[in-house]
C-alpha positions, 0 to 999 in steps of 0.5 A: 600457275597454282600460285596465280590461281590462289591469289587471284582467288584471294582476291576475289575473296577479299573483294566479295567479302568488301563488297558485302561489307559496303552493302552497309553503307551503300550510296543509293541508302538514304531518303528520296523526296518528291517535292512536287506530291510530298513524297518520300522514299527511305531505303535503309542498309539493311534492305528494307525500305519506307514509303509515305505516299499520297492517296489517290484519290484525295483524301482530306481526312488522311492524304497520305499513306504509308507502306513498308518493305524491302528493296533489292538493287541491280544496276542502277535498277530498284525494286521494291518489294511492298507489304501485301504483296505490290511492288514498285520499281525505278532507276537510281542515278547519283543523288536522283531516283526516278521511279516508274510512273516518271516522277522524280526523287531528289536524295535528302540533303542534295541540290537539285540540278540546275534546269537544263532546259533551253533558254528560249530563242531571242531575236536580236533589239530592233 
């Protein structure tokens, strides 16, 4: 009994330390674009994170601007954790990151999935 103790107590070990390993190289690290507002999300393996943003209300002069921080993943759930003090959140989801306001982030260097909206119905040729 011992002996099933330790080893699975080893192996517990070995995965935590792998896990800790793989952090590196996690699949949500990499850049999410909003294509729609020229947006994007860098999220870097050691944790932290870069965000270029559009102002609000527009500004000619300067219609970006960018913030720094750190994020954290649980799940599919990421939290931001922003320069100043503000926070942001959003779900990833394979090569997608939709954020709280419901706009959508595509992985750089990934196709957009298909639009998965229904065809309109047809009537049949008269």
């Amino acid at each position: 009994m011992k002996r099933i103790t330790r080893i699975t107590a080893a192996l517990v070990l070995l995965f935590a330390s792998y896990s800790l390993a793989a952090g590196s190289d996690s699949p949500v690290t990499g850049t999410y674009i909003n294509k729609a507002d020229k947006e994007y999300l860098t999220l870097n393996p050691d944790g932290t994170c870069f965000l270029k943003l559009r102002t609000k209300p527009a500004d000619l002069a300067n219609p970006f601007f960018t913030v720094t921080g750190r994020y954290r993943v649980t799940g599919d759930d990421v939290t931001l954790e922003l320069e100043g003090g503000g926070d942001a959140s959003g779900t990833i989801k394979g090569n997608t990151f939709v954020d709280n306001e419901g706009k959508t982030w595509m992985k750089e260097g990934t196709k957009e999935p298909p639009d998965m909206a229904p065809l309109p119905k047809r009537g049949l040729p008269k």
